[in-house]
Structures are given as structure tokens and as C-alpha cells.
C-alpha positions as CSV (number, residue, x, y, z in Angstrom):
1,X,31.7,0.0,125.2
2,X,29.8,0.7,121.9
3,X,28.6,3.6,121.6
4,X,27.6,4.2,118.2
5,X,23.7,3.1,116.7
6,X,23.1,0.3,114.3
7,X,23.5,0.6,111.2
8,X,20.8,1.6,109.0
9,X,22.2,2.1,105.6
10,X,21.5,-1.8,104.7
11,X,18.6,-3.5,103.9
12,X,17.7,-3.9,107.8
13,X,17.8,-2.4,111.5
14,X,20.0,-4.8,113.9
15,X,18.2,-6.0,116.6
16,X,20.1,-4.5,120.2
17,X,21.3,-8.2,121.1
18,X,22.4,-8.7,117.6
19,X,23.9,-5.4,117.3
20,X,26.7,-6.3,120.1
21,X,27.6,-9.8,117.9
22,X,28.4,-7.5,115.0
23,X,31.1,-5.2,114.2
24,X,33.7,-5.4,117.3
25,X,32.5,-8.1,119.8
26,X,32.7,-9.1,123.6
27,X,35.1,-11.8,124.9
28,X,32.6,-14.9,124.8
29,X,33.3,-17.6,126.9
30,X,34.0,-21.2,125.0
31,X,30.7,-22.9,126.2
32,X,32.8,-26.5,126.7
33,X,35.4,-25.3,128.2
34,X,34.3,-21.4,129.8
35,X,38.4,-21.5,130.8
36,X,38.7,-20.1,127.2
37,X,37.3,-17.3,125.5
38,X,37.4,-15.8,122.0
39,X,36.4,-12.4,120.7
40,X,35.6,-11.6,117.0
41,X,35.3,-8.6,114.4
42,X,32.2,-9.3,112.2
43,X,32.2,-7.4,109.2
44,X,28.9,-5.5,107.6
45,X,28.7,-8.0,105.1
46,X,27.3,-10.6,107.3
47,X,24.5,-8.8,108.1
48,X,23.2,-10.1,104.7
49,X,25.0,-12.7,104.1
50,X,23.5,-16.1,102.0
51,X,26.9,-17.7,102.0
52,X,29.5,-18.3,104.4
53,X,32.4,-16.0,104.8
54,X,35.7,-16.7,105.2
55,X,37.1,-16.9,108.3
56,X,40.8,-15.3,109.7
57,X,42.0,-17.2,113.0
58,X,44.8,-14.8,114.5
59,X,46.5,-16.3,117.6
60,X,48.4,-13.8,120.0
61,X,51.6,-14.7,121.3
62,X,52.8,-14.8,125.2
63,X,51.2,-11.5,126.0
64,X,47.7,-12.2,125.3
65,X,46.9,-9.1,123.3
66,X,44.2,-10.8,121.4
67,X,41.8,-7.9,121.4
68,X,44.4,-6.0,119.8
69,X,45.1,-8.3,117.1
70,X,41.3,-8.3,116.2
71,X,40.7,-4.6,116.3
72,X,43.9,-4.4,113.7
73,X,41.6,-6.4,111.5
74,X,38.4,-5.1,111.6
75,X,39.9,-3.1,108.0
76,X,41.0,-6.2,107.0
77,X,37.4,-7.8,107.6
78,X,35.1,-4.9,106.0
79,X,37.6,-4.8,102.9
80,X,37.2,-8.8,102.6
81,X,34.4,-9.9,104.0
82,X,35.6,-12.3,106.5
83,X,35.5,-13.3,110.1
84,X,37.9,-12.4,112.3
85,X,38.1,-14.9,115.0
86,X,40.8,-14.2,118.2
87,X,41.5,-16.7,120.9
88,X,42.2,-16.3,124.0
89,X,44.4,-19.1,125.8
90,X,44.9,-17.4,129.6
91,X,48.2,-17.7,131.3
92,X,48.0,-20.3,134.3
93,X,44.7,-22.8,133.5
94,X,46.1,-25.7,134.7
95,X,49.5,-24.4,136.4
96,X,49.6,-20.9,138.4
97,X,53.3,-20.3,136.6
98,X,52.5,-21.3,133.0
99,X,52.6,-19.4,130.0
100,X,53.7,-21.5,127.4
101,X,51.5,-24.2,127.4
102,X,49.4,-23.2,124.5
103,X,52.2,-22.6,122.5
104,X,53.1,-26.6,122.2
105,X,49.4,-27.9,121.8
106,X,49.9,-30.1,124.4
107,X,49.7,-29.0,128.8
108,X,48.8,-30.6,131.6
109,X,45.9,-32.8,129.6
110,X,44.5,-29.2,127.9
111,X,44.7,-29.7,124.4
112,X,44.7,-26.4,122.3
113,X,44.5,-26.9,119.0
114,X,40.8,-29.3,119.7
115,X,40.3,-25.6,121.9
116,X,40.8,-23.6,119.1
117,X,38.7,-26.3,117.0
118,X,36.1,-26.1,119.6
119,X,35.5,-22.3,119.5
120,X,35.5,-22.6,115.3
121,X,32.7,-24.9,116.3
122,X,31.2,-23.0,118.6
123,X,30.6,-19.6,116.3
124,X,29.7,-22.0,112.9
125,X,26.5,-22.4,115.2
126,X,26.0,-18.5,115.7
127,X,27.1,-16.8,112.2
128,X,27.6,-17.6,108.9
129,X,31.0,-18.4,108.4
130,X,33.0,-21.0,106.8
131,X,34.4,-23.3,109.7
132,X,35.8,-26.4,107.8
133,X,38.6,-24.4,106.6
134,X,40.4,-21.0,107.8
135,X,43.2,-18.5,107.2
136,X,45.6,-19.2,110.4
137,X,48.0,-16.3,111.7
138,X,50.4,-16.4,114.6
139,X,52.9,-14.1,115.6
140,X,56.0,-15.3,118.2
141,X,54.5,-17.7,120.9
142,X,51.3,-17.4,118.2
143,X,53.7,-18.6,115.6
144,X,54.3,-21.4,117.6
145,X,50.8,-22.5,117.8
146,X,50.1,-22.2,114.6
147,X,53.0,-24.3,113.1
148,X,52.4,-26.7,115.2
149,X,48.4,-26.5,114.6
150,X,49.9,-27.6,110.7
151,X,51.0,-30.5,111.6
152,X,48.0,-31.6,113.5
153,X,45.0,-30.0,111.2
154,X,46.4,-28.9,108.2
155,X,42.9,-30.1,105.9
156,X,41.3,-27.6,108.0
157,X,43.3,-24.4,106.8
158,X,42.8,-22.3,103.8
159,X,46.8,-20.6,104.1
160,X,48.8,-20.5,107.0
161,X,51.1,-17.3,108.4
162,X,53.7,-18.4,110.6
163,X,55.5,-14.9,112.7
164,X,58.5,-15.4,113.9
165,X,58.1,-17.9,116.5
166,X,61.0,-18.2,119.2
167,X,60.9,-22.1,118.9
168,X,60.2,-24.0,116.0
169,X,59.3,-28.0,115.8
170,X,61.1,-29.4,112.7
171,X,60.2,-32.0,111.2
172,X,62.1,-35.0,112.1
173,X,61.3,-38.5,113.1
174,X,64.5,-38.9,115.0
175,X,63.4,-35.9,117.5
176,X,60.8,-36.1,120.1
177,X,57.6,-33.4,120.2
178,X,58.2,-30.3,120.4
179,X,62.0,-30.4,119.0
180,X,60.6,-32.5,116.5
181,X,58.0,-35.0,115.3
182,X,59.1,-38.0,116.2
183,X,56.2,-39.1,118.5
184,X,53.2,-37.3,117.4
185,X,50.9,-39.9,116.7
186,X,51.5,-41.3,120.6
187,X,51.1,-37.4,121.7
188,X,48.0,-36.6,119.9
189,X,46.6,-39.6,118.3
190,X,47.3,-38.1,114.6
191,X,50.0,-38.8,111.9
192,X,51.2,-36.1,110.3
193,X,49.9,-35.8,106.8
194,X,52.6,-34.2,104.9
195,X,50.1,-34.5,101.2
196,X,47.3,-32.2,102.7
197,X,50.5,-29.8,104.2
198,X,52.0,-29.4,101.1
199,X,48.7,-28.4,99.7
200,X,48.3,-25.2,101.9
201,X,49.7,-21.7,100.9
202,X,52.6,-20.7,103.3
203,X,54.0,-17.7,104.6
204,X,57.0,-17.2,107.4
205,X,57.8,-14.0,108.1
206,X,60.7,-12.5,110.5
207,X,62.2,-8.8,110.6
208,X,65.7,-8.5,110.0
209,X,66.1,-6.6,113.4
210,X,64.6,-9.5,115.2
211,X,67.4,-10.5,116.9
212,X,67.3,-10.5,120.6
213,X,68.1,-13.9,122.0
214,X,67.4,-13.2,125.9
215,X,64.1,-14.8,126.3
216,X,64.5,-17.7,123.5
217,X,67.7,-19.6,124.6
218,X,68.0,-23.5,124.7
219,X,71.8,-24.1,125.7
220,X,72.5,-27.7,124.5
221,X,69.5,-28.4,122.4
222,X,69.3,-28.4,118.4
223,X,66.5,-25.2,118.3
224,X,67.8,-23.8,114.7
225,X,70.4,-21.2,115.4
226,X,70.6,-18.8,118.4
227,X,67.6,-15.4,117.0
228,X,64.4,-15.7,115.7
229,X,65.7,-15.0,112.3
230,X,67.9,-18.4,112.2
231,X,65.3,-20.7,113.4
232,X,63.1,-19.2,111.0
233,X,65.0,-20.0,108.4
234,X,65.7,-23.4,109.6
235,X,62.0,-23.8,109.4
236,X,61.6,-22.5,106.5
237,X,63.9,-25.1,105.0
238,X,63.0,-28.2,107.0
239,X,59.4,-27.9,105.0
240,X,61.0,-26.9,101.5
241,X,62.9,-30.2,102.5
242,X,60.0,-31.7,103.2
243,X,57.8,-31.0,99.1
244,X,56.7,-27.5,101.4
245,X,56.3,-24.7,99.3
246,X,57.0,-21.5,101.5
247,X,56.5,-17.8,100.9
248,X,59.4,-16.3,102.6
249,X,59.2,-12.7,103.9
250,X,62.7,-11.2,105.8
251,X,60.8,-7.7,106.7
252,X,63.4,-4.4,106.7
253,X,64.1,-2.7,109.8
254,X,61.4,-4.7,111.8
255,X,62.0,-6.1,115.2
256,X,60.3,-8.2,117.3
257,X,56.5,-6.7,116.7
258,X,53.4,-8.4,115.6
259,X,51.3,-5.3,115.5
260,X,54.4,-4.3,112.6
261,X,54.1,-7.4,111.1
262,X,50.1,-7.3,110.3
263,X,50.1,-5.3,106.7
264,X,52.5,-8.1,105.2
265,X,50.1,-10.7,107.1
266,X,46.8,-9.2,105.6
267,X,48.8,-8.7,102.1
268,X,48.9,-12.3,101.9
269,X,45.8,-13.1,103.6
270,X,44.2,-10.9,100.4
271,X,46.3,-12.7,98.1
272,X,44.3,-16.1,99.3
273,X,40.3,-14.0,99.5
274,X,41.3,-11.8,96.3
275,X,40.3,-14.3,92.7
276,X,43.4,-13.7,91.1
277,X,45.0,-16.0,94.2
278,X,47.9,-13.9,94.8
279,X,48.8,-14.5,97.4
280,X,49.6,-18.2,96.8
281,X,52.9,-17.5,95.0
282,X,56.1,-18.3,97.1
């Protein structure tokens, strides 16, 4: 619960309803789907704001610790002037059991990524924000969505941060979806466009400690390599493969953590907001 007072320092009070859409927000319920939900960090910029700010999409991964992702942002956001938008995909929509679903676009007739898009939507009609283009962070099952969300949508992101996903789709027209690509266009009713892909600022990350293969294991099937680490890198050059340009980061002493893995995200991220467009180099 808040429990500070609105700002004042600015050139005006915050209404009470428009103080709680500010700053650190509720969960708000998608209002096409109310199965999904979304919660945002809305910087003190937009209280004044004649143009749209940028927006940061951060997807958690298996967990669902999107609150947490968005509260390590709210720095990120003041510092930047962006929206910070986080997801929520709940375990079990359409099948008590699942918790995966999200992660390959594609569940029981739900399709995520037009979820995500939906949501994007949804808060374009509330702030002022940029929605026709976003930054796009995903961390392990996160990392998943959002690679994936590439293939699909890439015109629609600014940069793309890719964490350490435990499975990757490669891309390959001899391999079905999610293993690879050969049947997108029958999946989701969209070819790949590999031109806009390679147009978009990519980073990969993975920490070297990352290694635990317990929960990621495909005996018999071509995933790229047994740890996170391997497939990463498998990933990383199926797209350099591919005319891909990709900003590889191999993080020192980091396991499997997304919460560690934020400062390199938000270094890039500023790289993209910042003029100088740092964050673009490979």
C-alpha cells in the first residue's frame, strides 16, 4: 500500500485516483481478457509529459515474480523516463498443471504474444507512452517468451534482451515450432521477417555459473547442448548465422538469477534511451 503523499514539487498536485497510476502501480486486469494482468512503474516524468515515453516490457520467467522485476526498475524508469510495463501470464489458465504455456506463445488456443500486444494496447489508451515500439527483457522462461515474441513481432521492438532461457527455438525450416521454425506461418499466421529482425539491437546474456541442467533436460531432442550456457550460445549463433547482429554477455560468477542479471539488462537498455546509442554495439 502507498503511503507516501503526491508529489508536489512539479508543476501540479496529482489527483488521488491519478496518484495510484503513477509511481509504483496496482496489478490491472487486461480488460479483453481479465485472465491477465499487468502492473507498471510510471516514472515522474509523465506527469508532464507532451510526448510519449519510451516503454520497457520485462517478462518474468516460471515463477511469476513480475512485481519484483518492476520495482527493480522503478531507478531504471526515473533515470530514463520510460514506462515500465510487467506482465503477468498466471500458471494454469487453460490447464490446472500448466506453467509453460506462455513461454512458447502458443497454449491451449491462448495466444501470448497478441496478450502481451493487447495490454501494450490497453495502457497506450491510459498514459502517454510509446506503444508501436518497446525495449523487450526476458529472463529464463521470460527469455523464452521474448525470443520467441522476435520472431513473431520484431517491427514492434526498439532492442531486445534475451536471459538465459532453458529452451531456445532456432531458426530452422527443417524443425517444427518450438524446436525450430519450420511451421510458423501455419502456427500463428505470420512469416518470419528475418529484414525487420536483423534491424533490432540484441543482447543474450547467461552467467558462467548457470549450469544446473535438472529442470531443462530434453533426452533425445536437438535443444543446443545440455546448460543454459550452451544453448545460449547455440542461439546466439543460429541468428549471427542468420545476418543477426548479437551483443553477447557471459556474466562472471552469476548463476541462474534474474534479479543479478538486471544492472547488465538496464546497461544496455540505456545504451538504446541514451543519444550516443550505446548500447547498440555488439
Amino acid at each position: 500500500m502507498k503511503t507516501s503523499q503526491p508529489a508536489t514539487s512539479g508543476a501540479r498536485i496529482l489527483h488521488p485516483t491519478e496518484f495510484f497510476h503513477s509511481g509504483v502501480t496496482a496489478f490491472f486486469a487486461l480488460q479483453s481478457d481479465q485472465r491477465f494482468s499487468y502492473c507498471l512503474y510510471v516514472p515522474t516524468a509523465h506527469q508532464q509529459a507532451t510526448e510519449p515515453l519510451p516503454l520497457v516490457v520485462v517478462v518474468h520467467g516460471t515463477n511469476r515474480l513480475a512485481e519484483r522485476y518492476r520495482t527493480h526498475f522503478r531507478d531504471f524508469a526515473e533515470e530514463h523516463g520510460c514506462i515500465v510495463l510487467a506482465p503477468l501470464f498466471p500458471a494454469g489458465v487453460a490447464d490446472p498443471e500448466d506453467l509453460h504455456g506462455y513461454k512458447r506463445l502458443l497454449h491451449q488456443g491462448i495466444r501470448y504474444d497478441t496478450v502481451l500486444l493487447d495490454i501494450v494496447e490497453q495502457i497506450g489508451s491510459r498514459y502517454t507512452v510509446d506503444t508501436t515500439r518497446f525495449l523487450l527483457h526476458g529472463f529464463s522462461g521470460g527469455g523464452q517468451f521474448a525470443h520467441r515474441f522476435a520472431y513473431l513481432h520484431p517491427e514492434r521492438l526498439t532492442a531486445l534482451s534475451v536471459g538465459a532461457p532453458g529452451r531456445i527455438t532456432r531458426i530452422n525450416p527443417e524443425a517444427p515450432w518450438w524446436l525450430g521454425t519450420a511451421d510458423v506461418a501455419e502456427r500463428f499466421g505470420r512469416e518470419i521477417d528475418l529484414g525487420v529482425l536483423r534491424t533490432v539491437p540484441v543482447q543474450m546474456l547467461v552467467g558462467d555459473a548457470d549450469t544446473d541442467t535438472w529442470e531443462i533436460a530434453e533426452p533425445g531432442l536437438d535443444v543446443g547442448g545440455d546448460t543454459r550456457i550452451e544453448r545460449m550460445l547455440a542461439l546466439r549463433d543460429n541468428w549471427e548465422q542468420h545476418g543477426i547482429r548479437v551483443r553477447f554477455d557471459l556474466i562472471p560468477g552469476m548463476g541462474h538469477s534474474g534479479s543479478a542479471a538486471l544492472p547488465h539488462v538496464q546497461r544496455f537498455f540505456a545504451g538504446i534511451l541514451e543519444p550516443s546509442g550505446a548500447g547498440r554495439s555488439a
